[in-house]
C-alpha positions in Angstrom: 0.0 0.0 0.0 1.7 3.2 -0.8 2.1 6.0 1.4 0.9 8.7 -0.5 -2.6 9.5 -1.4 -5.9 11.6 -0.6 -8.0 8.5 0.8 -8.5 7.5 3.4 -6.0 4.1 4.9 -8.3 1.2 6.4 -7.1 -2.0 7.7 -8.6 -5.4 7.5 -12.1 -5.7 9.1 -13.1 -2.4 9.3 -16.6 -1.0 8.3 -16.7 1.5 5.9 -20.4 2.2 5.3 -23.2 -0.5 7.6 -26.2 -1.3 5.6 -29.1 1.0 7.7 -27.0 3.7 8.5 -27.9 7.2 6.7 -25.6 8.1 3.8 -24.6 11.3 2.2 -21.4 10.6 0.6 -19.9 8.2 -2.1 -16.5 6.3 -2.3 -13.8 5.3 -4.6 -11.8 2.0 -4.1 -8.1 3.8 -4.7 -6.2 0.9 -3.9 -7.5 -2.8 -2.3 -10.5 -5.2 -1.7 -13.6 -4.9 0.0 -16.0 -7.4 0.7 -20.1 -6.0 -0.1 -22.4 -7.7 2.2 -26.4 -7.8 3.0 -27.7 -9.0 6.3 -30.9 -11.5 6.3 -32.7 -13.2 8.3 -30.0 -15.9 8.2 -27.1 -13.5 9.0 -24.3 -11.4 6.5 -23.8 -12.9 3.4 -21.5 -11.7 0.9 -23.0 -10.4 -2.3 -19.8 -8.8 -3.9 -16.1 -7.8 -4.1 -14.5 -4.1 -4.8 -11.6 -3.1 -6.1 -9.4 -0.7 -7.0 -11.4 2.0 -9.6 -14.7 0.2 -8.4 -16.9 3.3 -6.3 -19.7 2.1 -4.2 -22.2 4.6 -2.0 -23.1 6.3 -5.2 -26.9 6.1 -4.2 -27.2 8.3 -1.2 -26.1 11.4 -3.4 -29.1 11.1 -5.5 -31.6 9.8 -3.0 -31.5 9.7 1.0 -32.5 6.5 1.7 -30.3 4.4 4.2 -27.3 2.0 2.7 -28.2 -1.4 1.3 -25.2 -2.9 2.0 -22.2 -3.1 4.5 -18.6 -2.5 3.3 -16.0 -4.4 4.6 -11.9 -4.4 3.9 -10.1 -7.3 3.1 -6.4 -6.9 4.1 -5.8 -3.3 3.7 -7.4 -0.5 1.2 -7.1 3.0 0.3 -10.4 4.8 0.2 -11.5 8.2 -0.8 -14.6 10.0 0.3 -16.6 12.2 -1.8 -19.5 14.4 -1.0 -22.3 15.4 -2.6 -21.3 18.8 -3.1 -17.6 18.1 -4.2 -19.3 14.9 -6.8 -21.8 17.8 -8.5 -18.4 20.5 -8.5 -16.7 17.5 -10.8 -19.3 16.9 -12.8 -19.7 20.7 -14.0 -15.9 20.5 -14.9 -15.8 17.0 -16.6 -19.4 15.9 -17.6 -17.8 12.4 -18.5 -17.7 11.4 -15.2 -21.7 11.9 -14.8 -21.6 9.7 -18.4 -19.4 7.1 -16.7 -21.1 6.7 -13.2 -24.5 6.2 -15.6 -23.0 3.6 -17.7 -21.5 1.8 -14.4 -24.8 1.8 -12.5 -26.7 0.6 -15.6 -24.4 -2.1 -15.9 -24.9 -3.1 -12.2 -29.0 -2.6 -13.5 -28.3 -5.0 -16.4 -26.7 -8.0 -13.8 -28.9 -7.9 -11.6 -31.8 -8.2 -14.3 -30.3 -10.8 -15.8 -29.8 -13.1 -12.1 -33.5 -12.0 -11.8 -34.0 -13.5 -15.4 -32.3 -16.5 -14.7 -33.6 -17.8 -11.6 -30.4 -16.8 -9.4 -32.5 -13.9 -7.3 -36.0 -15.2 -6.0 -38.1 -12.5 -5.3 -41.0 -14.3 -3.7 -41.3 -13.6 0.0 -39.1 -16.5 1.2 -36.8 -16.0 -2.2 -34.1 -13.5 -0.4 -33.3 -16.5 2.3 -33.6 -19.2 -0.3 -30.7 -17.6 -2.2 -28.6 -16.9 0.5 -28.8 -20.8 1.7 -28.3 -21.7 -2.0 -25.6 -19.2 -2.0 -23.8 -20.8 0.8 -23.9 -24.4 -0.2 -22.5 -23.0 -3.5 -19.7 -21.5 -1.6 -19.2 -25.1 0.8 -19.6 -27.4 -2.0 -16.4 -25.2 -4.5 -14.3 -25.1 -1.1 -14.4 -28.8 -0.4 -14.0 -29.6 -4.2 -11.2 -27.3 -4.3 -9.5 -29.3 -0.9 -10.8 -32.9 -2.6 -10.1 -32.2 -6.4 -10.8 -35.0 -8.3 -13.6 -35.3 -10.1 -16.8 -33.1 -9.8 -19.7 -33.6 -10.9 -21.9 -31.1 -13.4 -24.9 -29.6 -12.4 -27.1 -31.8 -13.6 -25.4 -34.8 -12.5 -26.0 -33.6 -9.0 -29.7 -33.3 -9.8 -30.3 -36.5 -10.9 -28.4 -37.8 -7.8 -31.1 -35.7 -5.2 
């Protein structure tokens, strides 16, 4: 991690942003990983990783709803705030960047349509905890293959066994 920079230096397990709390700001991932989670019924689960360019927060400068997610570091990161005042200054000098968080959050818009599309979000009242438990076993079953190796079995092998 270098030493010089205008973010903000955060070390491994610290919260930058708790899904709930009230947000007024943005962020930019200058240097590091961060882990996204969304707390259930059944607990945090991880629903994404940042890093460096990748800006997260972006909704409470349009809208002043409370964060969806919690932000968590993974080893050590560089981070740099930016409020809504300073965000609408930059975009007056380089309109591109207004162009470029669009495209970014419509591309976030298209994924998410497209897990909706194809079965991997249920949004039926029960659906949220149904994909975090699938999520999880997802996550168990490519550790232990990764510690067993060998051969694994396709998708639809493992149906047909069940």
């Amino acid at each position: 991690m270098s030493a010089s920079g205008l973010g903000k230096l955060y070390t491994e397990g610290q919260v930058i942003v708790r899904q709930g709390e009230a947000g007024d700001c943005m962020f930019a991932v200058q240097e590091g990983r961060l882990e996204v989670l969304k707390v259930g019924k059944d607990g945090e689960v991880r629903v994404g990783i940042l890093e460096q360019g990748d800006i997260f927060g972006e909704m409470s400068i349009f809208e002043r709803e409370a964060r969806s997610a919690t932000i968590r570091v993974l080893g050590q990161a560089r981070i740099l705030t930016v409020d809504k005042k300073t965000f609408l200054r930059r975009i007056q000098e380089d309109p591109t960047i207004a162009f470029n968080l669009v495209r970014m959050m419509s591309r976030r818009i298209r994924v998410l349509s497209q897990d909706v599309a194809e079965g991997k979000i249920d949004r039926s009242p029960h659906g949220a905890r149904t994909q975090m438990v699938d999520k999880r076993r997802k996550e168990r079953r490519s550790v232990g293959e990764r510690r067993k190796g060998g051969d694994r079995r396709t998708t639809s092998e493992r149906r047909r066994r069940a």
